[in-house]
C-alpha positions in Angstrom: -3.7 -64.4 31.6 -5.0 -62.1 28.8 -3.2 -62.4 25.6 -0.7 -59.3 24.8 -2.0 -56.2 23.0 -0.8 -55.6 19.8 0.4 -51.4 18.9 1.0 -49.2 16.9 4.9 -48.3 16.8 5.6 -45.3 19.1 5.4 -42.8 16.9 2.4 -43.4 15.3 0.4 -44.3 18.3 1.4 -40.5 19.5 0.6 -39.2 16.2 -3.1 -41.3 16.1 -3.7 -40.3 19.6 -3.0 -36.5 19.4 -5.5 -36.4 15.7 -8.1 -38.2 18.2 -7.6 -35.4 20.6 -7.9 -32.7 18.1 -10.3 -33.7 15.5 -12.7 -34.5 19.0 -12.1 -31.4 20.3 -13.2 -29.8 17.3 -16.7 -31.6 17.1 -17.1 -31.0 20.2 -16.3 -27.4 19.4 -18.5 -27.6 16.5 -21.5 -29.1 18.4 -20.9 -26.4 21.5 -21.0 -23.5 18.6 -23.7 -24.4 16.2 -26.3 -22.1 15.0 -29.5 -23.6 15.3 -31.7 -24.1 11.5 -34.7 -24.9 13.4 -34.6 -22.1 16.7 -38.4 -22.6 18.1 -39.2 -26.1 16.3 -41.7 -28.3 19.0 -39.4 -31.3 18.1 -35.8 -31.9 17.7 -34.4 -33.6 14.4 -30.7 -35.7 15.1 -30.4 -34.8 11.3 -30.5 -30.9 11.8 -28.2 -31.2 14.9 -25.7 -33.1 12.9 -25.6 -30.4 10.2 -25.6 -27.7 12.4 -22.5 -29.2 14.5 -20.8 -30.5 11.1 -20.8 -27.0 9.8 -19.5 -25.2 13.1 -16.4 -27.8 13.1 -13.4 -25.9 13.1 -10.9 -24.4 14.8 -12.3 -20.9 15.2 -15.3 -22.5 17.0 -13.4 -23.9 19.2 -11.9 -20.4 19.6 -15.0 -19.0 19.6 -16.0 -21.3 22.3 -12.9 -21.2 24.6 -13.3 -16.8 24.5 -17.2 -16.9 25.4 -16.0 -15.8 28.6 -14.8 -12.2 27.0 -18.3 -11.3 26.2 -19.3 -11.7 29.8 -16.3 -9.6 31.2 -16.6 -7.0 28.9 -20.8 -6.9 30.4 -19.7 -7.0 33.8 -16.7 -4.3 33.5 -19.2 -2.0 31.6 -22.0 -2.4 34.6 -19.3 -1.3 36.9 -17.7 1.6 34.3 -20.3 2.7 32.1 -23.4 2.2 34.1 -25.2 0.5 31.3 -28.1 -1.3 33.6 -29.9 1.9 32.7 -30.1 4.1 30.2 -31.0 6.7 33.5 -27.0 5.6 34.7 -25.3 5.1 31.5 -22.2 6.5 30.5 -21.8 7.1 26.5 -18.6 7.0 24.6 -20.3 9.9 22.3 -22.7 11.7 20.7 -24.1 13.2 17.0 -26.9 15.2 16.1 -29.4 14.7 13.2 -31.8 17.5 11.9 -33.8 17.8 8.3 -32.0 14.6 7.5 -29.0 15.6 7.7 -26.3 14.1 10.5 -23.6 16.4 12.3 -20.4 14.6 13.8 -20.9 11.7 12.8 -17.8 11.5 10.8 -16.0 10.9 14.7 -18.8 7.7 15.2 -16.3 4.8 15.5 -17.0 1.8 13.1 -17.2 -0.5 15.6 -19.7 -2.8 17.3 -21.6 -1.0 19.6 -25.1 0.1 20.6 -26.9 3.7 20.1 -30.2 5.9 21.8 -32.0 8.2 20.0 -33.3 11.0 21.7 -36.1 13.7 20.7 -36.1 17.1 20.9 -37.8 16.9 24.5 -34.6 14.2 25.4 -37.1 11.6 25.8 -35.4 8.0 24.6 -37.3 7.3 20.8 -35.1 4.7 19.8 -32.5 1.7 21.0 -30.4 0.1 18.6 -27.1 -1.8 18.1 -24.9 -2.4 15.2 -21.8 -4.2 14.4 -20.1 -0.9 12.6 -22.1 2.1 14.0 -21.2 4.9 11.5 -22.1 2.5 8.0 -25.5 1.5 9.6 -26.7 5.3 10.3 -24.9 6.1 6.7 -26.5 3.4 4.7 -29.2 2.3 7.0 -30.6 5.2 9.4 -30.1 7.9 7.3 -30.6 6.4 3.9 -33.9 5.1 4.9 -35.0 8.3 5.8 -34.3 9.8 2.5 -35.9 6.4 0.9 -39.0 6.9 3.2 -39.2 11.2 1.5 -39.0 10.2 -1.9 -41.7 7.3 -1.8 -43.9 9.5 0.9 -43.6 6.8 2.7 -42.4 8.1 6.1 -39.4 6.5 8.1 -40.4 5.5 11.8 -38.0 8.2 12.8 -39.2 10.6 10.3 -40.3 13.2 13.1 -37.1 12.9 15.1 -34.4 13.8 11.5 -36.7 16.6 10.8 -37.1 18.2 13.9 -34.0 17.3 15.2 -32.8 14.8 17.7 -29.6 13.4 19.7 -27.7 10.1 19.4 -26.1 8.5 22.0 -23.6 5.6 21.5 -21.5 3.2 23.6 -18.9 1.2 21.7 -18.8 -2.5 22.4 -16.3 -5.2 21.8 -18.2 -7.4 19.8 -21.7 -8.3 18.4 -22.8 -10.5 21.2 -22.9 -8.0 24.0 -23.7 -5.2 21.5 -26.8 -7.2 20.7 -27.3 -8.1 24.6 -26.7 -4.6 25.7 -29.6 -3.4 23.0 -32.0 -6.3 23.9 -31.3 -5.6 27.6 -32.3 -1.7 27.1 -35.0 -2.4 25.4 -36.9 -4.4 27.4 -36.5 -1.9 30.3 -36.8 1.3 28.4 -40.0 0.1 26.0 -38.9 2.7 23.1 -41.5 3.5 21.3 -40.1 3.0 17.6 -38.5 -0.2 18.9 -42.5 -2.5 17.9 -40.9 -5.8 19.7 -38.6 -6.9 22.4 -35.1 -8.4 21.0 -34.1 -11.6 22.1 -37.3 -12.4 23.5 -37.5 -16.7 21.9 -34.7 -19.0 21.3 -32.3 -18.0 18.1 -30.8 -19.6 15.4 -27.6 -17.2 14.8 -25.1 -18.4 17.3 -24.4 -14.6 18.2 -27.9 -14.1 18.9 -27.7 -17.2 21.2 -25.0 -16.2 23.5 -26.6 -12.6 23.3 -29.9 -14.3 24.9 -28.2 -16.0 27.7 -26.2 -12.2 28.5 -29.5 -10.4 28.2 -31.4 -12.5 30.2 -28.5 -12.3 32.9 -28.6 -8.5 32.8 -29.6 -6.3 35.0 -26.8 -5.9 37.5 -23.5 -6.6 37.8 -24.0 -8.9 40.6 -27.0 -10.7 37.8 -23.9 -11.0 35.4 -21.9 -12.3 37.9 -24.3 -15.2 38.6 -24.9 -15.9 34.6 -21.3 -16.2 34.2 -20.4 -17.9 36.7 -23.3 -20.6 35.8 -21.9 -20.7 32.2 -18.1 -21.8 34.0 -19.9 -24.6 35.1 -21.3 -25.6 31.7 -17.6 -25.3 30.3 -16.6 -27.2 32.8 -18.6 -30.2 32.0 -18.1 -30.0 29.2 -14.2 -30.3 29.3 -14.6 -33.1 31.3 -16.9 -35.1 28.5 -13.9 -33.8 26.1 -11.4 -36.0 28.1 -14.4 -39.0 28.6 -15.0 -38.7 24.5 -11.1 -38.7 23.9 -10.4 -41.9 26.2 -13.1 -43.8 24.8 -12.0 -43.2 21.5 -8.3 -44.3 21.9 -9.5 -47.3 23.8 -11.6 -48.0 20.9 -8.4 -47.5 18.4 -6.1 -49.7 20.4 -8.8 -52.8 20.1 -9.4 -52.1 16.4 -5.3 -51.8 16.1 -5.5 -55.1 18.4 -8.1 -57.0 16.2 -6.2 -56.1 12.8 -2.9 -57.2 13.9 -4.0 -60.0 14.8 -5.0 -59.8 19.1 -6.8 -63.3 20.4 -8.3 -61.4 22.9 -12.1 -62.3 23.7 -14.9 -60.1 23.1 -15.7 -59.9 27.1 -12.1 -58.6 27.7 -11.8 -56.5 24.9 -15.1 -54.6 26.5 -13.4 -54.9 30.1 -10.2 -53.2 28.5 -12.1 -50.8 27.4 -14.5 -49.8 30.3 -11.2 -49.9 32.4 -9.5 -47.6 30.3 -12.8 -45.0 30.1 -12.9 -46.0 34.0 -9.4 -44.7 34.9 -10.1 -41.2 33.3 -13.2 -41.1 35.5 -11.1 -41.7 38.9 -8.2 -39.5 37.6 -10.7 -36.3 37.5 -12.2 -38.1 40.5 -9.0 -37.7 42.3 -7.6 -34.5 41.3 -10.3 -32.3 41.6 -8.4 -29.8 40.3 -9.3 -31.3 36.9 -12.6 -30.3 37.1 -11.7 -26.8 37.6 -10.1 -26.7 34.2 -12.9 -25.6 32.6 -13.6 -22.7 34.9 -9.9 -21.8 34.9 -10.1 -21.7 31.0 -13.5 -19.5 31.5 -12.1 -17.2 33.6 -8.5 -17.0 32.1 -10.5 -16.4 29.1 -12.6 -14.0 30.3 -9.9 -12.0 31.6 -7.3 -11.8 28.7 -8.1 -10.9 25.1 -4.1 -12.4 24.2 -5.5 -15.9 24.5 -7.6 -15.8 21.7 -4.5 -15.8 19.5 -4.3 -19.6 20.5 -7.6 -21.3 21.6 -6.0 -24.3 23.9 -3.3 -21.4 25.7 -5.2 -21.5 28.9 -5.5 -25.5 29.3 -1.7 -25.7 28.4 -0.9 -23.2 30.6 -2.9 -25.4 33.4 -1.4 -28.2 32.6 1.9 -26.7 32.4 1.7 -25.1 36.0 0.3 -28.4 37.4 2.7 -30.2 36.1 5.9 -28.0 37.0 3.9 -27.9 40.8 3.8 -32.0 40.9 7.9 -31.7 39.7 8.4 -29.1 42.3 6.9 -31.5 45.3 7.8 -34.5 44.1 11.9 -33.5 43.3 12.8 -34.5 46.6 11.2 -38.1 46.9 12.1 -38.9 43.2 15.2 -40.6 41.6 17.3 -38.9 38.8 16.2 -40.9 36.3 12.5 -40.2 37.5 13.0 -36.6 37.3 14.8 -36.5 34.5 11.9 -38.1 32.9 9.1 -36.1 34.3 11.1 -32.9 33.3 11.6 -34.2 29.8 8.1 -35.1 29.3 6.7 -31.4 30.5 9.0 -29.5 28.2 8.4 -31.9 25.2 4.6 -32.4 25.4 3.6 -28.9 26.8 5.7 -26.9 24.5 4.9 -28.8 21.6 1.3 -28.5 22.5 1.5 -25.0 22.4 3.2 -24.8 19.4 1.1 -26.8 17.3 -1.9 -26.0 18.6 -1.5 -22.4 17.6 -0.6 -23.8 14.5 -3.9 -25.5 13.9 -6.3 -22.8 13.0 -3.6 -21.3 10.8 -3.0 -24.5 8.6 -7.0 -24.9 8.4 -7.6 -21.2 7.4 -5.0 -22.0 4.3 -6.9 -25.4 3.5 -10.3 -23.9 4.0 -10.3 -22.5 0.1 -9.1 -25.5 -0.8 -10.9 -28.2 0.6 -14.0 -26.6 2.3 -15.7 -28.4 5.0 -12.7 -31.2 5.2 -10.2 -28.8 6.2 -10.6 -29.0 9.7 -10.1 -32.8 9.6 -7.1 -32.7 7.5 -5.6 -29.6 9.7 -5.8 -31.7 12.7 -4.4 -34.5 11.1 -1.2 -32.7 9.9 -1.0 -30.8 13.4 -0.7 -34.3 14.5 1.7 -35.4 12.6 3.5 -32.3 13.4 3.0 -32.5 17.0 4.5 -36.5 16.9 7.4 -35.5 14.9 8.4 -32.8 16.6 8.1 -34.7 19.9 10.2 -37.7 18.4 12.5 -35.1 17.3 12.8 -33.8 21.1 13.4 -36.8 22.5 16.6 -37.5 20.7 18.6 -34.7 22.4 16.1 -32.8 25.0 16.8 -35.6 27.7 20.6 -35.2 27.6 19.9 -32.0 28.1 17.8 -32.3 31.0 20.3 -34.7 32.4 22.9 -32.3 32.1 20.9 -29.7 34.0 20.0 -32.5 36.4 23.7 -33.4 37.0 24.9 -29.7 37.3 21.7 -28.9 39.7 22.8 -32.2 41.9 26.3 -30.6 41.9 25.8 -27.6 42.9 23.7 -29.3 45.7 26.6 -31.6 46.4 28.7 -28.4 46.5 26.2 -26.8 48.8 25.7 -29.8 51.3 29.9 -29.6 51.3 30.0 -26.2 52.5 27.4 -26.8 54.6 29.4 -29.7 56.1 32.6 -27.3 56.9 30.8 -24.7 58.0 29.2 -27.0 60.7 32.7 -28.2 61.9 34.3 -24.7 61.6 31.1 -23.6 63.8 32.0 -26.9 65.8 35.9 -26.0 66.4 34.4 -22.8 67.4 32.2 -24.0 69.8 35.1 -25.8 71.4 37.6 -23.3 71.5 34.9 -20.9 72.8 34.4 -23.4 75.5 38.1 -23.6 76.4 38.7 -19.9 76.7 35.1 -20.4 79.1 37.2 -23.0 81.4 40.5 -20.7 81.6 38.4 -17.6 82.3 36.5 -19.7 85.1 40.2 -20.8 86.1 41.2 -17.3 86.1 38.5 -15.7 88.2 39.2 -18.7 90.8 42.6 -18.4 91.1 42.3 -14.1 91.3 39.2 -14.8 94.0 41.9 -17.0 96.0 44.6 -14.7 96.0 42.2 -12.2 97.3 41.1 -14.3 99.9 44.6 -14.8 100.9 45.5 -11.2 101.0 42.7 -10.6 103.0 43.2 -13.6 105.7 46.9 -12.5 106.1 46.0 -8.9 106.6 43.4 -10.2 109.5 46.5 -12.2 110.7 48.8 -9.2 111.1 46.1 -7.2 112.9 46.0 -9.1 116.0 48.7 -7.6 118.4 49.2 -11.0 120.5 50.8 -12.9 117.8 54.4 -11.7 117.5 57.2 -12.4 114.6 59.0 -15.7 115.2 62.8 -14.5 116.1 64.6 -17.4 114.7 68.2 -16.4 116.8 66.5 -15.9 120.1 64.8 -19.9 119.4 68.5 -21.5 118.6 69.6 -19.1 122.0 67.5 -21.0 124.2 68.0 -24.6 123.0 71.7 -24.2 123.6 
């Protein structure tokens, strides 16, 4: 018999766990979102990696990651509402004119991400570009060059077009990534001939420009979108499921360190069996709910469908869990005792709502600790959304499960109530039964007694018909006897 395992109190074992949870989701996070410092090297350096991934840990990565599926709608909605496979079926948000250097309308150019055409004075396409505020880059870029280019007499590859005149075309975008996608994309179809090189043509370092790569290579269609997206569900899907591996292994790892320092006598062999077992049991848990390994695609698509959830990075998985857990209450009430459900009910409300709660909270506290503290902040923000997560819950569980039981008690009565009604209305429906069946029996006793007083009638009227048969004279009878 193995020795017992020594804890952590409660409390802090919640409070451990849940920093485990969050500072691996953030390195995760971080690894998922890193730029890359050495894009087309021939040989990969664990150093680089580590730095890259360190300095992309945080909370917004992990935002950043949990919203790539944004980009991709926004791409796929556009090939369905603006046409932009092509510049020959594209539908632009606007247009500006430029002639002797000088731009008209302009001024109405939204400052937003989006990507632009310039056309000659023939309307053949001249130019493709993109920009992550449209009117500053023709203001001081475009245009300033230009007038840069005239002084030095050094003329501006779009010299010929400002002077003689040309139109602009622009589509707003969401955000850089499928601005810079949508430009890459056009680009390589449309060969401009002031564009000298295909964008996005070898791997990037900017993270932007790395999602963008993966979007313009999937362009083309919207079906070709469709397929790219759904490929990069997958990915998140796997890797949601090596979040929950990483997670496990690490708290099984805590409780034989917390084991070992307080003391444990455990061997070495069962410590590593304890430990495989506990990395094991996550492994048949997603094996047996398949649903789990859905969660990353449901957080994809959610994702990809709702700009709201970007407010809060981990809405989507709580949501999940939320809904799978209210459906596993919702089968299971029947089969389970009070004190079962009361439990189950208590631990969805406390654990889900305090998820939410502090997990929105966790970007906030690390942007105020980022000024601060630099690159520890995300560490020390997961660490005191932790503690804030296990206090509140130890907070909740002093009074939420009398109030659950309460609800529990007052549901049950009202069932009682229900199954008591129920009751008298199957013996009033009973009583009516039989009293319906009574007035059955005297109507039956009715119509036979009316049928036999007919048949009499009738027999005595054949009687009286028949001339032979004469009326008994009772005097004439005592006449003759004397």
């Amino acid at each position: 018999m193995q020795p017992e395992l020594k804890q952590l109190s409660p409390l802090a074992n919640l409070i451990v766990d849940r920093a485990i949870d969050n500072t691996n989701r953030k390195l995760i996070g971080g690894f998922r979102n890193k730029n890359h410092s050495r894009p087309n090297a021939k040989t990969t350096q664990p150093g680089s990696v580590a730095r890259d991934a360190l300095n992309a840990t945080s909370a917004q990565s992990v935002m950043d990651v949990a919203n790539r599926g944004v980009a991709w709608r926004e791409l796929i909605e556009k090939s369905l509402t603006h046409g932009i496979s092509a510049l020959t079926t594209m539908k632009f948000d606007g247009e500006f004119s430029v002639k002797d250097g000088v731009a008209t309308g302009l001024d109405t150019v939204p400052n937003q991400p989006g990507v632009y055409v310039v056309y000659n004075k023939d309307n053949e396409v001249m130019y493709v570009g993109d920009s992550t505020k449209m009117q500053s880059r023709w203001h001081a870029g475009h245009l300033n060059e230009f007038k840069q280019g005239e002084r030095a007499q050094e003329p501006y590859k779009l010299a010929d077009e400002f002077k003689e005149g040309c139109t602009v075309k622009y589509v707003v975008m969401d955000s850089e990534e499928t601005a810079a996608a949508l430009e890459a994309h056009l680009i390589r179809t449309e060969q401009p001939p002031a564009n000298k090189r295909e964008e996005l043509l070898n791997q990037q370092g900017k993270r932007a420009n790395i999602e963008a790569k993966k979007m313009k290579d999937a362009s083309g269609t919207a079906g070709s979108l469709l397929r790219g997206a759904a490929t990069e569900a997958a990915k998140n899907s796997g890797w949601v499921v090596l979040e929950q591996l990483t997670a496990a292994a690490l708290k099984a790892l805590k409780d034989e360190l917390v084991d070992i320092f307080g003391g444990g006598e455990s061997t070495i062999l069962a410590r590593i069996q304890r430990f495989c077992e506990k990395v094991w049991s996550v492994v048949k848990r997603i094996i047996e709910a398949p649903l789990q390994l859905l969660k990353g695609i449901f957080e994809f698509i959610v994702n990809a469908l709702s700009k709201t959830v970007r407010q809060i990075y981990q809405l989507a998985r709580n949501i999940f869990d939320l809904g799978a857990a209210a459906w596993a209450l919702f089968k299971g009430a029947g089969s389970m005792s009070k004190a079962e459900l009361i439990t189950k009910i208590t631990e969805t409300i406390i654990v889900s709502g305090t998820l939410v709660i502090w997990d929105g909270l966790d970007p906030i506290i690390e942007s105020q600790l980022v000024p601060l503290l630099g690159p520890v902040a995300p560490y020390l923000a997961a660490a005191i959304s932790a503690i804030g997560f296990g206090l509140s819950s130890h907070y909740l569980q002093q009074f939420v499960p009398s109030i659950v039981e309460f609800l529990v008690n007052s549901r049950t009565g009202h069932h009682d109530a229900l199954l008591a009604q129920r009751e008298a209305c199957l013996q009033l429906i009973t009583l009516n039964e039989q009293q319906f069946e009574t007035v059955n029996v005297l109507g039956r006793y009715v119509e036979s007694s009316l049928a036999l007083e007919i048949e009499t009638k009738a027999h005595t009227r054949e009687l009286s018909q028949h001339s032979a048969i004469k009326p008994l004279d009772i005097r004439n009878l005592l006449a003759s006897s004397k």
